[in-house]
C-alpha positions, 0 to 999 in steps of 0.5 A: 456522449455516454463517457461524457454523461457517466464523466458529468454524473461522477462530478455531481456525485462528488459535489454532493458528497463534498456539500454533505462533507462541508455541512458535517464540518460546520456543524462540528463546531457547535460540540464541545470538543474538549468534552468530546476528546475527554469522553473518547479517552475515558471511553478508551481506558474501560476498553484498554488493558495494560500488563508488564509493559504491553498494552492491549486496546481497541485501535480503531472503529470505522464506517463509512459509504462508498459509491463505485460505478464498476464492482465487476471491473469490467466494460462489458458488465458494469455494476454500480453500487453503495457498500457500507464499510464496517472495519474495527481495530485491536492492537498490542504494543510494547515500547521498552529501551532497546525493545518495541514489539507491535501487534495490529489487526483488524476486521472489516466487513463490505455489504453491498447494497445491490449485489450482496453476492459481493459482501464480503469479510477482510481480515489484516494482521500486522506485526512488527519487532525491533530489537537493539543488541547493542550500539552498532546492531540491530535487527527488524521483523515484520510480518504483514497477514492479509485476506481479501476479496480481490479486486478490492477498491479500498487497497490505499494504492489500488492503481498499484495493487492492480497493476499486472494482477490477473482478471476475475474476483476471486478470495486471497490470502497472502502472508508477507515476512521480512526481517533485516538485521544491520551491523556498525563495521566502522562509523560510516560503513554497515553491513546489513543482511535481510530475508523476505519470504511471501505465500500466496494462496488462492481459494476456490480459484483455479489460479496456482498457490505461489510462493516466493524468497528472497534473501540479500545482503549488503553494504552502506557508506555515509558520506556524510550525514546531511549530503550524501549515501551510498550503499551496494547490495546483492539479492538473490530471488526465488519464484514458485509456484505448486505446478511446479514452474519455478523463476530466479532473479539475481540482482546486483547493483550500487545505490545512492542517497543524495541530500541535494538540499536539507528538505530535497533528497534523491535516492536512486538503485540501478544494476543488472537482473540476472534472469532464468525465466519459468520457460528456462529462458536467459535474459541479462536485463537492466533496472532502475528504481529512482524517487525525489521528494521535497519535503516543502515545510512541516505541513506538506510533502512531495514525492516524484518516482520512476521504477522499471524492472523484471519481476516475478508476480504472485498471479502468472508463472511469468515475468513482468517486463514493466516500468511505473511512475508516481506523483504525490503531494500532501498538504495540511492546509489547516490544524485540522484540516489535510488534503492528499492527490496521487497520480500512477501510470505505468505500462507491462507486458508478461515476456512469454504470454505477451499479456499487455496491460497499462494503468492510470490511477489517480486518487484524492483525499480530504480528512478532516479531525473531527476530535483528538480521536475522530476523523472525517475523511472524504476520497475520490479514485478514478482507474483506467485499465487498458489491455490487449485483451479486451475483456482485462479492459476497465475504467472506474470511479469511486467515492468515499465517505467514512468516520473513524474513530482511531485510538 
């Protein structure tokens, strides 16, 4: 009775906010919005700044409400709760002929209504390089900077984000680099070689820093440009952590991309894990990573997904024996109106602590352009986590209610 109590008043939850959303709507029509459009740009350009090419502005200035019925993701202790939303953008971009460079951040503030032992500030800093040497190479960097509070219920993939992480609240850092640089040997056939480097520091936990790399290289056929692709890599993975235990994964495998229809693809990788385990231990392990998507028409997208691997994680000097599947779709029902629905579960097990967990998530959306640069967007998450471990064990709902202003 109480799961169907709790069940009744997230769905009434929902239809007010989706009553107040629809009202907000309607009452967009009385604005003029050319005149709307006309006084954001104006405003834009007093904010913005261009020099030799780069152009420096304010990217995006958010608000928004959320309701959670479990801030401490516990069954045990559960807290419900408003958090006001506070998030602004800058960016730096540069777009030149062989040449883009993009330079994103932003900070975000969570006040919580009743538990303001939960505020907290984010920060998220996002670079991005391309460079063309010539017509037959080229390479790619990416750095991705982020600060949180974990767990965080406003990650875009939170079932994702939540899946084999480890209990408890506590401040995160992660830096992530990764760079891929690609050589034309023939015109069907190209080299590729990539590197990716990860540091994740926990502050005031007793969890250990971990640090992780992973170069690998590679080779692509195509087959033909609207049927078929085929491509072999090897990657070679280095897992740490500053207690000193330490992993290493050796993957080799073919992979394809196969064009079933102009609008269907499949792309699929499977290969073998050659394992040395923190515990020393070594385990020959096979892995699949399998995705479909339909792109239906220019409003809407469909995508079906299937990975099971071994893999190192961030939280545990142990491997994560785990397989996952998604589903979503994408719809823009209207020139203004677009809806999203995605649907995650996947079930692990840490090989030495023998540490369970399977997740259920599934996430809607409505958004809604207010104007050329103002957006209104209504989301509704629901999460289940299921454990051996009694106290790892959660389900929760959110509701989300925000403008942003995006430029």
């Amino acid at each position: 009775m109480n799961n169907l109590t709790r069940h009744l008043k997230t769905i009434l939850i929902v239809c007010l906010w989706a009553v107040i959303f629809t009202a907000s709507l309607s009452s967009t029509y009385a604005f003029d919005n050319d005149r709307l459009d006309l006084s954001i740009t104006r405003f834009l350009d007093s904010l913005s700044y261009k020099y030799k090419g780069f152009d420096i502005k304010i990217t995006e200035v958010s608000v928004g409400e959320r309701f959670d019925d479990n801030t401490t993701f516990t069954n045990e202790n559960k807290k419900e709760d408003f958090i006001t939303n506070y998030r602004l953008g800058l960016g730096v971009t540069y777009e030149g002929k062989t040449r883009t460079f993009e330079l994103t951040g932003d900070i975000a503030y969570q006040s919580y209504a009743k538990n303001s032992n939960f505020n907290n500030i984010t920060q998220h800093i996002n670079l991005n390089f391309k460079n063309e040497f010539s017509k037959r190479d080229r390479i790619t960097l990416r750095n991705v900077f982020t600060h949180v509070e974990v767990p965080n219920s406003e990650d875009e993939d939170f079932s994702l984000q939540q899946f084999g992480r480890s209990r408890g609240r506590f401040e995160f850092f992660q830096n992530k680099f990764d760079t891929n640089y690609s050589y034309d040997i023939a015109k069907q056939i190209s080299l590729f070689v990539k590197y990716v480097n990860e540091i994740n520091i926990f502050s005031g936990s007793n969890r250990s820093n971990s640090f992780l790399n992973k170069p690998g290289v590679g080779l692509s056929y195509l087959f033909s440009p609207t049927e078929t692709i085929f491509l072999f890599s090897y990657e070679f993975t280095s897992a740490q952590f500053e207690n000193d235990q330490d992993a290493t994964i050796h993957t080799i495998g073919p992979g394809i991309r196969q064009y079933i229809t102009k609008k269907l693809f499949f792309d699929g990788r499977t290969g073998v894990d050659f394992i040395d385990s923190f515990d020393d231990e070594n385990l020959t392990k096979p892995f699949v990573q399998t995705s479909l998507t339909y792109i239906i028409d220019e409003r809407t997208r469909a995508r079906l997904s299937f990975d099971k691997k071994y893999t190192t994680s961030p939280y545990f000097a142990d491997i994560f024996n785990n397989w996952r599947t998604s589903a979503s779709l994408t719809r823009q029902m209207m020139e203004r109106l677009g809806c999203s629905l995605s649907i995650f579960y996947g079930e692990g097990e840490y090989v030495s602590s023998a540490f369970e967990q399977r997740m259920l998530g599934v996430n809607s959306s409505l958004s809604y352009d207010i104007s050329r640069n103002l957006k209104g967007l209504l989301t509704y998450t629901y999460s289940q986590k299921d454990s051996n471990i009694e106290n790892a064990e959660y389900t929760k709902n959110t509701v989300f209610l925000g403008l942003t202003a995006g430029f």
